[in-house]
C-alpha positions in Angstrom: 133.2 115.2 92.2 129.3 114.7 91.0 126.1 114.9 93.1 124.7 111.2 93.2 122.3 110.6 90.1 124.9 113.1 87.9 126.7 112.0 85.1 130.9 113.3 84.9 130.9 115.7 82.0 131.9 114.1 79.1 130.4 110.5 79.9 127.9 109.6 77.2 124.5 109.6 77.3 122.8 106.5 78.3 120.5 105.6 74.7 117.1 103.9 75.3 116.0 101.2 72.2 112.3 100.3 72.0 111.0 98.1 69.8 107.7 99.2 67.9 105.1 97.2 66.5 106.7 96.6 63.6 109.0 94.7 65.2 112.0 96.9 64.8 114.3 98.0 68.0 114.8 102.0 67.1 117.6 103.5 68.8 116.3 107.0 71.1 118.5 109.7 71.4 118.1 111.9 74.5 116.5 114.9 75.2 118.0 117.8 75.3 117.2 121.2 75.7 116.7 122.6 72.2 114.3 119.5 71.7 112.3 120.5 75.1 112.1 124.6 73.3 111.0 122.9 70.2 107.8 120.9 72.1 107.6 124.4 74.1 107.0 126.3 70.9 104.8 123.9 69.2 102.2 123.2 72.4 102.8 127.1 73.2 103.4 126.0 76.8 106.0 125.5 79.3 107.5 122.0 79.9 106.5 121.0 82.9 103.2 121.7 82.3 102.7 119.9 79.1 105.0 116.7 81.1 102.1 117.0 83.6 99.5 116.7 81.7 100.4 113.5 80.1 98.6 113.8 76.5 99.2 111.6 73.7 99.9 114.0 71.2 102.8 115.6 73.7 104.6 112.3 74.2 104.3 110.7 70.4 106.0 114.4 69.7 108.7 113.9 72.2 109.0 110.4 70.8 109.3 111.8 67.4 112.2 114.2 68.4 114.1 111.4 69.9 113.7 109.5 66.8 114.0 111.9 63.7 117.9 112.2 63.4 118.6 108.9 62.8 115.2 107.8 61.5 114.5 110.7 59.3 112.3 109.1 56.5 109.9 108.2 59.8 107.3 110.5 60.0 105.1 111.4 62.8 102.1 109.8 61.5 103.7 106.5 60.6 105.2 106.5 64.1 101.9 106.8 65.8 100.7 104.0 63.7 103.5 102.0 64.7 102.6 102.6 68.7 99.8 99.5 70.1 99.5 99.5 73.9 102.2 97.6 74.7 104.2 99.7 73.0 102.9 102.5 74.4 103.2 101.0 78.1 107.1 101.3 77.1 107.1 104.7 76.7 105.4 105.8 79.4 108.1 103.8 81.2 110.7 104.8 79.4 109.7 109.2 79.6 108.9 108.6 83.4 104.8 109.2 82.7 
């Protein structure tokens, strides 16, 4: 039995695909909970307060960790380059911001 809004254990994660302005649809793994420590230790504060407070840097670094498995040549800097408004309005729609 799941609560409504929970996935069965074992079902795979939905993946979100964004195209940047490059014109390329990248594939973005989830977030999990190592990747959410990992933005804790590099802002040096909680979550939910750096979700909050909805700064660029915060979500191009979340973006980033989504990104860097399977795009590992991308770096951060190049990414940000490749982010234009519309781009960034599809973000903030796909992180919930």
């Amino acid at each position: 039995m799941t609560r409504k809004n929970q996935k069965p254990l074992g079902q795979k994660p939905k993946l979100d695909r964004l195209t940047l302005s490059d014109g390329k649809e990248y594939v973005l793994k989830p977030m999990t909970v190592n990747k959410y420590i990992e933005v804790e230790h590099k802002f040096d504060q909680p979550i939910a307060k750096l979700v909050l407070k909805g700064r660029l840097e915060v979500i191009l670094f979340m973006l980033h960790l989504r990104l860097r498995d399977d795009y590992p040549d991308l770096t951060l800097e190049q990414l940000g380059d490749r982010i234009d408004d519309d781009v960034l309005a599809r973000i903030n729609e796909l992180m919930g911001v």
